[in-house]
PASEBA-1860 file (N, C-alpha, C; in nm, 3 decimals):
! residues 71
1> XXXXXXXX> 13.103/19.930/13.094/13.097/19.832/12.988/13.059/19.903/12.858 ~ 13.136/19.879/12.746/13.076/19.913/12.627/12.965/19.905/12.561 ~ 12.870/19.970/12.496/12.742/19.967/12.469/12.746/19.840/12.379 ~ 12.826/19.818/12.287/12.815/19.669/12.219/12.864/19.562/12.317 ~ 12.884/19.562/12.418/12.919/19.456/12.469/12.793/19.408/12.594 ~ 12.699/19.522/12.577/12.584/19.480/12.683/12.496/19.371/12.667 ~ 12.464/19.279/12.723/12.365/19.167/12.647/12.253/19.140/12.630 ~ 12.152/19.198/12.518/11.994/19.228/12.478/11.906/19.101/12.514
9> XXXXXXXX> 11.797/19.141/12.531/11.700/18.968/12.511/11.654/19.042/12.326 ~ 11.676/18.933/12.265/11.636/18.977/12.147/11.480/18.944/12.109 ~ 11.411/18.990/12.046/11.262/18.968/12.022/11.282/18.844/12.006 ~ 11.162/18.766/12.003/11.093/18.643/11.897/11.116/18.700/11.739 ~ 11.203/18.593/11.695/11.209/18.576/11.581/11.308/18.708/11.492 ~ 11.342/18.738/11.570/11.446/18.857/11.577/11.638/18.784/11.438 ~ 11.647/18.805/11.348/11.730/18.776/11.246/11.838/18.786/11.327 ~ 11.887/18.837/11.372/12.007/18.852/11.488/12.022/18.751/11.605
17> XXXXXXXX> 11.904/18.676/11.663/11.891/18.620/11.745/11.953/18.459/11.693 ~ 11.961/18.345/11.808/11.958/18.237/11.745/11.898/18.126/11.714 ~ 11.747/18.212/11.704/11.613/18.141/11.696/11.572/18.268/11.550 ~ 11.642/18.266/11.476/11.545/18.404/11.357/11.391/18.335/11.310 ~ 11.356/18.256/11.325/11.272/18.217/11.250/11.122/18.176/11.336 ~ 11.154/18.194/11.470/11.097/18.234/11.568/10.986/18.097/11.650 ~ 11.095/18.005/11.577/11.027/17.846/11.622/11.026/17.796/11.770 ~ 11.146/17.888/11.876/11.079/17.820/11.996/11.046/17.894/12.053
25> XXXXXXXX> 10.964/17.823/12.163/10.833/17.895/12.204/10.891/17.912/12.363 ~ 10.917/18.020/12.425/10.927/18.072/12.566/10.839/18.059/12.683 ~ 10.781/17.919/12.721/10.664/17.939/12.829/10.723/17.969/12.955 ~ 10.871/17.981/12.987/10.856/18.099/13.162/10.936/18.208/13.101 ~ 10.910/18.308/13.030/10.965/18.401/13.007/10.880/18.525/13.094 ~ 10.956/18.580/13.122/10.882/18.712/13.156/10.857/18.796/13.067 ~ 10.757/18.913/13.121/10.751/19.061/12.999/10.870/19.167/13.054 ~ 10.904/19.162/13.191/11.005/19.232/13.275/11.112/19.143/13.359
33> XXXXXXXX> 11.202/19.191/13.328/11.355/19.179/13.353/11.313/19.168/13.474 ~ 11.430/19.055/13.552/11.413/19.009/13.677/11.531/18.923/13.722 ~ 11.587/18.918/13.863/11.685/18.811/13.899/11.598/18.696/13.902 ~ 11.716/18.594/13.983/11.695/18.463/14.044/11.771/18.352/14.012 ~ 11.774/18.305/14.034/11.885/18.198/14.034/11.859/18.054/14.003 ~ 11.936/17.941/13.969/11.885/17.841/13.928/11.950/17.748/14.062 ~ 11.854/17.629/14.154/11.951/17.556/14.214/11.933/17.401/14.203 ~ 12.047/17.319/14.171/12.046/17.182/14.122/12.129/17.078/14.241
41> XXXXXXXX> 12.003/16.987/14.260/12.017/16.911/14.361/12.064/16.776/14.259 ~ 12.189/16.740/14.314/12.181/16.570/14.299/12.282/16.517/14.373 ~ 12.228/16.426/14.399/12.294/16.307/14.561/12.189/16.150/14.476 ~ 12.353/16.092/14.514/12.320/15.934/14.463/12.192/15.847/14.555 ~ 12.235/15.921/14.693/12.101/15.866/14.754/11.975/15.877/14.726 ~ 11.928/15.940/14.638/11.818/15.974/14.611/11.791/15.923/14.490 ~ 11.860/15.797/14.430/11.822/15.755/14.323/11.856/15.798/14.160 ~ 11.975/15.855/14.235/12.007/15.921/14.097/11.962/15.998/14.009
49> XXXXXXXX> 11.927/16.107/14.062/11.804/16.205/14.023/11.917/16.296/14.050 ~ 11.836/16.409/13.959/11.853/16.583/13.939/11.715/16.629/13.913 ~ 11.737/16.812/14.047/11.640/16.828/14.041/11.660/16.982/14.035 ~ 11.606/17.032/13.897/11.579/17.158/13.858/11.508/17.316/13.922 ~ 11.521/17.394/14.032/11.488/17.435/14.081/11.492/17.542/14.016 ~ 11.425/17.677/14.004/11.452/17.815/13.920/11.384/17.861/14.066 ~ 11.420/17.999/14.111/11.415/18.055/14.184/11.390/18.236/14.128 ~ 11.268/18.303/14.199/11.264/18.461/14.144/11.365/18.510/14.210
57> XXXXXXXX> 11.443/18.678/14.176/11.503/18.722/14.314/11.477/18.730/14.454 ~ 11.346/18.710/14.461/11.292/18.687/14.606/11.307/18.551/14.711 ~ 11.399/18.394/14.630/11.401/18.303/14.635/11.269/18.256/14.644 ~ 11.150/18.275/14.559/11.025/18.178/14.560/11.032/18.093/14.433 ~ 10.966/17.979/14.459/11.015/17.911/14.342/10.947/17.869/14.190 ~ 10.943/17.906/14.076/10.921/17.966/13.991/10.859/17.825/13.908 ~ 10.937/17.698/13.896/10.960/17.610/13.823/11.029/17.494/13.861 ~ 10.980/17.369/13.904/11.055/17.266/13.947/11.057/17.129/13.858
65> XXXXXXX> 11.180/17.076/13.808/11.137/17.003/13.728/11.278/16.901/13.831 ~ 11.222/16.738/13.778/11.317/16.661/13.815/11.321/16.566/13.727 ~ 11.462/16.491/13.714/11.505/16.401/13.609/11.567/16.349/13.621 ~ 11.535/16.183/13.601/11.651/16.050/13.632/11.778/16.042/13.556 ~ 11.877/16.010/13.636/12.003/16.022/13.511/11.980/15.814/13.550 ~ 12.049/15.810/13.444/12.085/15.648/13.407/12.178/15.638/13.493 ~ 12.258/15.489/13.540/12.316/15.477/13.624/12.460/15.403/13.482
END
């Protein structure tokens, strides 16, 4: 892959980035690069819900959030 085509995490507040001004705020960011995967549950049986799973490369789970969709 071409060196311009590799894809940076850019600093906070970084002019290049598409936050330059460095207004949002990252609370699950890491300091080190890492896999994992994201997995999203939704089935009508359950009320019409989605449910946000983030996963480390190790599959442990990082962050769970869930949210009603309207019907």
């Amino acid at each position: 892959m071409e060196p311009s085509l590799i894809p940076t995490l850019a600093a906070v507040g970084d002019p290049q980035s598409t936050d330059p001004d460095g207004s949002i705020k990252q609370l699950y960011r890491h300091k080190e690069r890492s896999g994992g995967f994201l997995m999203i549950e939704s089935a009508p049986r359950k009320r019409y819900r989605r449910v946000f799973i983030f996963h480390d490369e190790n599959g442990e789970v990082l962050h769970k959030s869930t949210m009603r969709v309207r019907n």
